[in-house]
N, C-alpha and C positions, 0 to 999 in steps of 0.2 A: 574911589568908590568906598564908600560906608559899609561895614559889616553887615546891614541889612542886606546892603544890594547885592554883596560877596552871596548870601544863604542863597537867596533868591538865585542867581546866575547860576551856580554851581548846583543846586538840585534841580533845574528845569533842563542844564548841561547833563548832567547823569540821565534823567528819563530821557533827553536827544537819542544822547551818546546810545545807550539800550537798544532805542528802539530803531536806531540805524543801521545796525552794522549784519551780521551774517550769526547765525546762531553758532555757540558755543560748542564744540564738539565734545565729549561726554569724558574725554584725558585730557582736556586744557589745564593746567594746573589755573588757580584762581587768580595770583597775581598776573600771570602772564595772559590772562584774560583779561584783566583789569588795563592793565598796560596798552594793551593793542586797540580796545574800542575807545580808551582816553587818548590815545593820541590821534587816531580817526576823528573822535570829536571833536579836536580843537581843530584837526585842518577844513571841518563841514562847516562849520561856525562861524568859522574867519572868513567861509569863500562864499556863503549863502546869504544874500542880502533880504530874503524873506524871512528865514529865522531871527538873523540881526533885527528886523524890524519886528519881530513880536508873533508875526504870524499865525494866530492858535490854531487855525482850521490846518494849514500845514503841520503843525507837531500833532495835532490832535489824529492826523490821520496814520501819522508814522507810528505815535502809540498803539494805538487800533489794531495795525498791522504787524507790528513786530514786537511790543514791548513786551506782551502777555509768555511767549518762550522761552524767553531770558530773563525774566525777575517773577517771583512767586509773590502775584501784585495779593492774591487773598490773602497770604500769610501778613505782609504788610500793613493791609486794611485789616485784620482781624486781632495785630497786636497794638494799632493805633487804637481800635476800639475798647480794648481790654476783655476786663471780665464778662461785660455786658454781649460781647458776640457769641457765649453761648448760647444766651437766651435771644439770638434773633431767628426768626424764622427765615429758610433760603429764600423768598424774596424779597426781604429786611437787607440777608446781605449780597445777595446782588444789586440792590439799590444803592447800597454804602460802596460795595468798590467802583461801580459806575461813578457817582459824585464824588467821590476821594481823587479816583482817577485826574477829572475834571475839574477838580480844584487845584491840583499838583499844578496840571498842566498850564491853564488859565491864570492861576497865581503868578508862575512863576515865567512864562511865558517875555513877557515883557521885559524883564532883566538881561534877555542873552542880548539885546544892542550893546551891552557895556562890556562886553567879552572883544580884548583886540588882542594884546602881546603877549598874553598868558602861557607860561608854561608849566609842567606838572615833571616831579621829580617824587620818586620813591622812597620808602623807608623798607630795612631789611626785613624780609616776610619770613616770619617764624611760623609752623605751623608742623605738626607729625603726620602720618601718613593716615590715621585712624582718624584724624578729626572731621566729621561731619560739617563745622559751622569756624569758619575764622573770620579775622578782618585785615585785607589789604591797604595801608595806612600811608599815605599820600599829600602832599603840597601842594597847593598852585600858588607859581612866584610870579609874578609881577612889579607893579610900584606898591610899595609898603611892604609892612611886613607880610613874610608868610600866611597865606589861609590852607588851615586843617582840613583836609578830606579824607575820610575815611568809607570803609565800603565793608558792609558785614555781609557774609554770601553762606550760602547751605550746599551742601553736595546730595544732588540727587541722581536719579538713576539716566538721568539727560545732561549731563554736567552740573556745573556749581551755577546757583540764582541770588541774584543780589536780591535783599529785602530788607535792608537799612539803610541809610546814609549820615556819615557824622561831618558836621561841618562848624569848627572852631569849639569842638568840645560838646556839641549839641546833638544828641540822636532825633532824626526825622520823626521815626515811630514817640519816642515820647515827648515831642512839643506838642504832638497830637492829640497823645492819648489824654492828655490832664484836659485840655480842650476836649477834647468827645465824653470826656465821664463827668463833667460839670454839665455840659447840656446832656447825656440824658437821662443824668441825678434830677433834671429837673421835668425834663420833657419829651422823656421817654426816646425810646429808640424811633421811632417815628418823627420824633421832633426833632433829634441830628437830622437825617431824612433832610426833613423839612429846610432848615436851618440850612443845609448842606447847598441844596439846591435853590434858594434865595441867593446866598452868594454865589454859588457860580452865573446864575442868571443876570447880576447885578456886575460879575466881572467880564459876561460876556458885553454889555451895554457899552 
């Protein structure tokens, strides 16, 4: 599997994993949050032959359902945007985490058939008792070398919420965000929008 297809797998694996599992209880520590719905996901992934095959109406409904509890998807959508999501108006950005949502999903969808013998092993979690926001920093080994995963989470008054993903050195939020401030340096917020919802219509086909 090519690096590409590693990003792909492993972030459409993280929105699964999220939106499968049983919400976080508000004293999970984060790695050990981390730990339990990663290894929940690999055993959904390997036993579900409609995820393996791409299935988006099935992830699309599981997000729907569960993801929005466990990851603060507007924070996410709102740091992929940048500077420009102050200036959107709330139905600007309820339109943008709708299609974000939807492009994650749709995008990456297709990748988890290449998910077979994968296992995930830790690195030691440093973090103080005060820290609001860390990152649980992670492997999946398989054939080849090691692929980097990382997971950045916040502590809020419901537990800790993932709203990053780093995968071989690369943060989610910003491969986005230089892609969302080129278009809409050009074409306004309306024209991500727009833009947004062409490809996803174009990956639902």
């Amino acid at each position: 599997m090519n690096r590409r297809h590693w990003l792909a797998a492993i972030t459409i694996s993280w929105t699964s994993m999220v939106a499968m599992v049983a919400h976080a209880t508000p004293d999970e520590a984060p790695d050990a949050l981390i730990k339990r719905i990663s290894g929940e996901v690999l055993e959904v992934v390997k036993s579900d032959p409609a995820i393996q095959a791409g299935d988006t109406a099935k992830i699309a409904e599981l997000v729907d359902t569960k993801i929005m509890p466990n990851v603060n998807f507007e924070r996410m959508t709102a740091s992929a945007v940048g500077r420009y999501w102050r200036q959107a108006s709330a139905e600007q950005k309820s339109k943008l985490q709708s299609e974000f949502k939807t492009l994650l999903v749709r995008t990456y969808s297709g990748a988890l058939a290449e998910i077979r013998d994968q296992t995930l092993s830790y690195r030691p979690f440093r973090a103080n008792p005060s820290d609001t926001e860390v990152v649980v920093r992670s492997e999946v080994r398989g054939r080849g070398e090691p692929i980097q995963l990382d997971y950045r989470l916040e502590k809020t008054e419901s537990g800790w919420k993932i709203f990053d993903l780093n995968v071989l050195g690369v943060w989610l939020v910003q491969t986005y965000r230089s892609q969302f401030a080129q278009e809409i340096s050009t074409k306004g917020i309306d024209g991500l929008i727009a833009t947004l919802s062409e490809r996803n219509k174009a990956n639902a086909s």
